[in-house]
C-alpha positions as CSV (number, residue, x, y, z in Angstrom):
1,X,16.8,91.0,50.8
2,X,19.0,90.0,47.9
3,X,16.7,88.7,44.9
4,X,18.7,85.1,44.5
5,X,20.2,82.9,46.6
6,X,22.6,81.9,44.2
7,X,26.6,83.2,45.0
8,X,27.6,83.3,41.5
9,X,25.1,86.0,39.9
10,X,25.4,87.8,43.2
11,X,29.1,88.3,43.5
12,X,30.4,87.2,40.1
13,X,33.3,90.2,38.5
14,X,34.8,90.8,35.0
15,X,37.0,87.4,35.9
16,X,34.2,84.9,36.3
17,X,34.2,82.4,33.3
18,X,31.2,83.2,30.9
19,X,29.9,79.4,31.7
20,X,29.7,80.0,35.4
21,X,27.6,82.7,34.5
22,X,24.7,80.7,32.2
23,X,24.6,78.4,34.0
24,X,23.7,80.1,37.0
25,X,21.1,81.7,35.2
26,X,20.1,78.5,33.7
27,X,20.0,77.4,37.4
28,X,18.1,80.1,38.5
29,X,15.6,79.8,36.0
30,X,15.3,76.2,36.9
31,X,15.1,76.2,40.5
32,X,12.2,79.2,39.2
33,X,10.0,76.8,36.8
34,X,10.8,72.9,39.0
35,X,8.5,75.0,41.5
36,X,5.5,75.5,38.7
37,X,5.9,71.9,38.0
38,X,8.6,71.8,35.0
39,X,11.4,69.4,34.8
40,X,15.1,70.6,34.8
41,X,18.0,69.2,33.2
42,X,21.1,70.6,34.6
43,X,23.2,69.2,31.9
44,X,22.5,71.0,28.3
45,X,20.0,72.9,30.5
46,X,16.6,72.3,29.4
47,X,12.9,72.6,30.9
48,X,10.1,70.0,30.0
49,X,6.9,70.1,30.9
50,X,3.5,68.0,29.8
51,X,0.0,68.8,29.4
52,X,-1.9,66.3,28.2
53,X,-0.4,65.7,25.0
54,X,1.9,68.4,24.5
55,X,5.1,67.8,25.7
56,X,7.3,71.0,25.7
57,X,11.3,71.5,25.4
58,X,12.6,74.7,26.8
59,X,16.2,74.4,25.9
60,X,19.0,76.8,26.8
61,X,22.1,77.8,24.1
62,X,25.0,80.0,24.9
63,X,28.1,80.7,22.5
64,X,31.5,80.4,22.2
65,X,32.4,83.6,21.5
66,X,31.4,85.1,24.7
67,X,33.5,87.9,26.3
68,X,34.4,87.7,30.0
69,X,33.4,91.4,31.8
70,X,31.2,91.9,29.0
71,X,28.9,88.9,27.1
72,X,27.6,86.1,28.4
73,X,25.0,85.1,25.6
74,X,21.9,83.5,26.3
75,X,19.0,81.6,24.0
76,X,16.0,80.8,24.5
77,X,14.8,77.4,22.3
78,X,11.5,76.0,22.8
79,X,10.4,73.0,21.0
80,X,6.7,71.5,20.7
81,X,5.6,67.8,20.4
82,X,2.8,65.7,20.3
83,X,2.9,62.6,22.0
84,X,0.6,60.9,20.1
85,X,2.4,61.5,16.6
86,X,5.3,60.7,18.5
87,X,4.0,57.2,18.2
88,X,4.1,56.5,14.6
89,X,6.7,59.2,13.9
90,X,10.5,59.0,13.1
91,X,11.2,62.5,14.2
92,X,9.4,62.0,17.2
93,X,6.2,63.9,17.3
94,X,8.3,67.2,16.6
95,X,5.6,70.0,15.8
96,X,7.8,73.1,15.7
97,X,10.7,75.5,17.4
98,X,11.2,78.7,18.0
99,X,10.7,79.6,14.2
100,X,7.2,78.9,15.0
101,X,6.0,81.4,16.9
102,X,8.8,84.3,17.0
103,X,8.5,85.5,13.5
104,X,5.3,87.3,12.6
105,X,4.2,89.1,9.5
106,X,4.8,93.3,9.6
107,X,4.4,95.5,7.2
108,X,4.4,95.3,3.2
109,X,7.8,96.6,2.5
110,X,10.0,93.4,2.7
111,X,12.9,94.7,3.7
112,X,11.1,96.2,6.7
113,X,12.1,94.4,9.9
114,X,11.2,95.2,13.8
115,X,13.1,93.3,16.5
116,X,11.5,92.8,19.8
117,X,13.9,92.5,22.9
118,X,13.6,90.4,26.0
119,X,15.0,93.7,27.8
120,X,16.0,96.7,26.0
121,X,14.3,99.1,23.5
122,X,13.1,97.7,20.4
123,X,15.3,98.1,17.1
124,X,13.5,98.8,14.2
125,X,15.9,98.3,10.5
126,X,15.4,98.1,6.9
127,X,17.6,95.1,5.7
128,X,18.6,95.4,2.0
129,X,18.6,91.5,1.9
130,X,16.0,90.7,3.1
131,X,12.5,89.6,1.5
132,X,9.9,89.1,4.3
133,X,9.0,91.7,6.6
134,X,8.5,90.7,10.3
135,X,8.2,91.6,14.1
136,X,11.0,89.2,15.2
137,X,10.4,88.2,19.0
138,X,14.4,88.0,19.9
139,X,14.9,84.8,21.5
140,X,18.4,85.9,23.0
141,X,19.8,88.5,25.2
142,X,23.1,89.5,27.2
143,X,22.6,88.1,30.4
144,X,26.2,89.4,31.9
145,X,25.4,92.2,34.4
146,X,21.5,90.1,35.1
147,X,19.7,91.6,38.0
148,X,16.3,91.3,39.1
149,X,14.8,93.4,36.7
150,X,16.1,91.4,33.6
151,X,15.6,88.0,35.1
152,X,12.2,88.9,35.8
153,X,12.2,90.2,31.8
154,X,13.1,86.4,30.7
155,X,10.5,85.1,32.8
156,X,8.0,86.9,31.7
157,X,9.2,86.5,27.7
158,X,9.1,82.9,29.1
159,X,5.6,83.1,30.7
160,X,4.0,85.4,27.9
161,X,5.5,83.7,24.6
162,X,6.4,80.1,24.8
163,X,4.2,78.4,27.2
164,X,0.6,79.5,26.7
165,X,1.3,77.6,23.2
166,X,0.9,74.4,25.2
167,X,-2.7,75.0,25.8
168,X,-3.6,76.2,22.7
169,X,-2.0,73.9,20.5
170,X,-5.3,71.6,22.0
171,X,-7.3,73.8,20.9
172,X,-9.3,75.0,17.0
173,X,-9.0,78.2,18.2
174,X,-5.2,78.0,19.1
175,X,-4.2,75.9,15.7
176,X,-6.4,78.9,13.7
177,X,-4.2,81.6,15.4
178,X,-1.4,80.3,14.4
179,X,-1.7,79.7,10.9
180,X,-3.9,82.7,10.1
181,X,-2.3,85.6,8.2
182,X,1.3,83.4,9.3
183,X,4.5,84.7,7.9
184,X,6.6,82.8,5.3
185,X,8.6,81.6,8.0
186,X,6.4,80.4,10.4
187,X,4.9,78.7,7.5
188,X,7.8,77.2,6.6
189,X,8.5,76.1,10.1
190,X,5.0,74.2,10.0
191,X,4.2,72.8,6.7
192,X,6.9,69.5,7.1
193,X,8.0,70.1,3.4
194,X,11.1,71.9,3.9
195,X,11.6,71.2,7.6
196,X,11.0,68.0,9.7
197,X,7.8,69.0,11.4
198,X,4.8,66.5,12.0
199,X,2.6,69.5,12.7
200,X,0.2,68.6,9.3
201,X,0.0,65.4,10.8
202,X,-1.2,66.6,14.3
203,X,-3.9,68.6,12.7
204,X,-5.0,66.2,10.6
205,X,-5.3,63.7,13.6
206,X,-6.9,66.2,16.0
207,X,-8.5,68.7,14.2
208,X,-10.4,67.0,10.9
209,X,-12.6,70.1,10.0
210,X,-9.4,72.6,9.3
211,X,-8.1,71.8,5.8
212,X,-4.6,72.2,6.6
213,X,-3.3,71.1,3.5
214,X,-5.4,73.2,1.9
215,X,-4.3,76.3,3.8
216,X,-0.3,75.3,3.4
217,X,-0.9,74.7,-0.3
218,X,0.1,70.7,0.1
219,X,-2.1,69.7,-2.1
């Protein structure tokens, strides 16, 4: 039994356009999460989904420079917002994307970086530019040639990464795991002083006893 009902990652060949291709995996992945109560947006495909009041964005980016026969490229963007803020907020409650929680602190050599895959080995590098070591969760992938096993793969980076942060982000114990030990990016990503982020704000709202101005330096 074929894993996908879906004609266009079954039978597509080297001359299907690279759009056909996203967006039946965009599709696919829709027709996968409307059934675990998420909302899908065919057009600029996107997920949303609610939880009391989170309200999560799963959008999905290809490029341009895709190669038919060969690269069809697929991101992976989640955004997080409150809907509370979102009230009293001019960038609408927006708490934090995908720099948020794929960028974590590694080793102590900052030139040190380790690349975590959605499918495929992990590539481990030493960047002569760089000056923040981190485990990079890779929010993209190559989805021409997608079977089971690899759509299964960005379900599971789906399932594993992105949306348990809905729960916790109700949570002490979720907003303490995030900023603890965080890298300079993720930091930066949070804080609202170089990005728009009202993630300070939702803390402050909902969780009074964690200093998070203290902990950003903000004050």
């Amino acid at each position: 039994m074929d894993w996908t009902d879906n004609k266009t990652l079954l039978e597509y060949t080297k001359r299907t356009k690279c759009q056909e291709i996203f967006q039946a995996v965009c599709d696919e992945l829709g027709k996968h999460y409307e059934e675990k109560g998420f909302k899908y947006s065919r057009s600029r495909p996107k997920l949303t989904f609610e939880k009391g009041d989170i309200k999560l964005v799963i959008s999905f980016w290809s490029s341009k420079r895709n190669t038919p026969g060969n690269s069809v490229s697929f991101e992976i963007l989640p955004d997080f917002y409150s809907k509370q803020v979102a009230k009293t907020s001019n960038i609408k409650g927006y708490l934090f994307g995908h720099t948020g929680i794929f960028y974590h602190k590694y080793t102590d050599n900052p030139k040190q970086i380790l690349v975590k895959q959605i499918f495929g080995d992990e590539l481990e590098r030493i960047d002569e530019y760089s000056t923040e070591s981190q485990i990079i969760e890779n929010n993209y992938c190559n989805v021409y040639g997608i079977d089971k096993e690899k759509f299964d793969a960005i379900v599971k980076f789906i399932d594993d990464k992105i949306i348990p942060w809905v729960s916790k982000l109700a949570t002490k114990e979720g907003i303490l795991e995030l900023i603890t030990n965080a890298s300079p990016t993720r930091i930066w990503s949070l804080n609202g002083k170089s990005t728009n982020s009202d993630f300070v704000k939702y803390v402050e709202l909902n969780f009074s006893d964690i200093d998070i101005k203290k902990k950003f330096d903000l004050l």
